[in-house]
C-alpha positions as CSV (number, residue, x, y, z in Angstrom):
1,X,16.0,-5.8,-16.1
2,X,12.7,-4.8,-15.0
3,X,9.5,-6.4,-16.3
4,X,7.6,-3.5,-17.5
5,X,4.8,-3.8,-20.4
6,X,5.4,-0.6,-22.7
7,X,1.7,0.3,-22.7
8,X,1.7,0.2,-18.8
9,X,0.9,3.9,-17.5
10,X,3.9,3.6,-14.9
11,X,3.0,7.5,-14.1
12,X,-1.1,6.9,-13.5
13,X,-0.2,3.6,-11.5
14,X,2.4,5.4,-9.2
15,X,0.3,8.3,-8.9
16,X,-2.5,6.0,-7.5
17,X,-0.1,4.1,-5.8
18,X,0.7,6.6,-3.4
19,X,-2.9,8.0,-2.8
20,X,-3.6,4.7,-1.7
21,X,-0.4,4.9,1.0
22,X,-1.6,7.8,2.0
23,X,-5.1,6.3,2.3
24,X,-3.8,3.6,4.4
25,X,-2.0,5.4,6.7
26,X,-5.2,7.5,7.7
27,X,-7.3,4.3,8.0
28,X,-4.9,2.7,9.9
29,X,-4.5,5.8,12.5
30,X,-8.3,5.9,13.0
31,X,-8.6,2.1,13.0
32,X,-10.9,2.3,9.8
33,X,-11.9,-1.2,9.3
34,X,-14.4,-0.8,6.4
35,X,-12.1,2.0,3.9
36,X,-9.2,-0.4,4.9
37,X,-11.7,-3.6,3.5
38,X,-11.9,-1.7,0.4
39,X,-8.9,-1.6,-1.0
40,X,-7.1,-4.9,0.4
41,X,-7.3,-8.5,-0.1
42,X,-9.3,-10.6,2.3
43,X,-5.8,-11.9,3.4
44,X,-4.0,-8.2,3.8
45,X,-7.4,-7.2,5.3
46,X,-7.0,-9.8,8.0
47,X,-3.7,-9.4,8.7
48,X,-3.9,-5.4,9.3
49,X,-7.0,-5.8,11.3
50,X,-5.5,-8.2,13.3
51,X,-2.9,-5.7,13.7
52,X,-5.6,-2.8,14.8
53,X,-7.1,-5.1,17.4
54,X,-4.2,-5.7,19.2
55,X,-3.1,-2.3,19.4
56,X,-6.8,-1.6,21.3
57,X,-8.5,1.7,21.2
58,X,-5.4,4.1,20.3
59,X,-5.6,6.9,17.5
60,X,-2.6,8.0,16.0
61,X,-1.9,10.6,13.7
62,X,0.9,9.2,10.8
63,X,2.0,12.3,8.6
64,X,3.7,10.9,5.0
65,X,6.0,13.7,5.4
66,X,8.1,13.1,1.7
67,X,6.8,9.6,-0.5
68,X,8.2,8.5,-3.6
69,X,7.1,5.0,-5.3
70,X,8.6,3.4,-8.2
71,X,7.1,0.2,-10.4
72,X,9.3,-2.6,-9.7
73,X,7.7,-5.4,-12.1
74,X,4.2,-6.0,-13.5
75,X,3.3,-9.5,-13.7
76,X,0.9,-11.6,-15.4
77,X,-0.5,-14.4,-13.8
78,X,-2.9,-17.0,-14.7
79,X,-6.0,-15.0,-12.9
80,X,-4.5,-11.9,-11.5
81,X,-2.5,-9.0,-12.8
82,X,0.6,-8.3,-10.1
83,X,2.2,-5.3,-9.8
84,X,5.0,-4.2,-7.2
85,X,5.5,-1.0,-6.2
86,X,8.8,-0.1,-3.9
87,X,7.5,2.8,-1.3
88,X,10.3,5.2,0.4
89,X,10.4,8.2,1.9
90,X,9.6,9.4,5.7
91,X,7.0,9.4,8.1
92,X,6.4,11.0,11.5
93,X,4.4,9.0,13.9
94,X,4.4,11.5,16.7
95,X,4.4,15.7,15.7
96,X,7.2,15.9,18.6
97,X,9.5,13.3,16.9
98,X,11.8,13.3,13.9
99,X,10.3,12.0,10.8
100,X,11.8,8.3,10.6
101,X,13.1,6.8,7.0
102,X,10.9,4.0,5.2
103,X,11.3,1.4,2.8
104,X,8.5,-1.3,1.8
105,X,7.6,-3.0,-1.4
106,X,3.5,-3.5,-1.7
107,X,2.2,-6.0,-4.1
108,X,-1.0,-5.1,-5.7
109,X,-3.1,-7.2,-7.4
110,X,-6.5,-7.3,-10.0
111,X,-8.4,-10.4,-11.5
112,X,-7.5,-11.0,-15.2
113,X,-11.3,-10.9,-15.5
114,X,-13.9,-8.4,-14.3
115,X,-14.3,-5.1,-13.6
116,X,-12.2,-4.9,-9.8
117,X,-10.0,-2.3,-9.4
118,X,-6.2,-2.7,-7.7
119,X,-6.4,-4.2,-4.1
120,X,-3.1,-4.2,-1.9
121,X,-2.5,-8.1,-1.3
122,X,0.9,-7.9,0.9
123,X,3.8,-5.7,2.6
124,X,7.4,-6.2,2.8
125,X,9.6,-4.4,4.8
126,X,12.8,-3.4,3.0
127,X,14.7,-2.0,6.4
């Protein structure tokens, strides 16, 4: 049984979802520190630019060839809204190569309070 408020806008929030995906992808390829700030915890930040800096100067090109997202649970915490959102579909990472299957879960978070929009605050790899 998923938990799922009835006034959540599952269609808005998965429609977002994947424009932010999409988003990430691009920043990542062109090592895009400050969009990535924008839309990631300080932690996630971290960890992706940590990621960026060790793979040095190298710009990719990631086409999201086919992406479907589906709410998995929204979840109220005591100072942060949580909702996780399972990713899947295919990317190519090379325009020579087949596009290659993928499966990840992102957690996304907001305060309770305030007027801060949904910030990606962790990945997990479902393959």
């Amino acid at each position: 049984v998923r938990n799922i408020p009835a006034d959540f806008d599952v269609a808005g929030f998965v429609r977002n979802a994947k424009v932010q995906f999409i988003r990430l992808q691009a920043a990542n390829d062109t090592s895009n520190l400050d969009d990535i700030r924008e839309f990631t915890s300080p932690e996630m930040f971290a960890e992706l630019k940590m990621d960026i800096t060790e793979r040095g100067p190298v710009t990719s090109v990631t086409e999201v060839v086919s992406i479907e997202a589906d709410v998995l649970e929204v979840a109220e915490e005591p100072t942060q809204h949580v909702v996780s959102v399972r990713f899947t579909g295919l990317i190519r990472e090379d325009k020579f190569a087949p596009a290659e299957a993928f499966d990840e879960v992102w957690h996304l978070t907001k305060p309770r309070h305030g007027n801060t929009g949904w910030v990606l605050a962790g990945i997990q790899q479902m393959q």
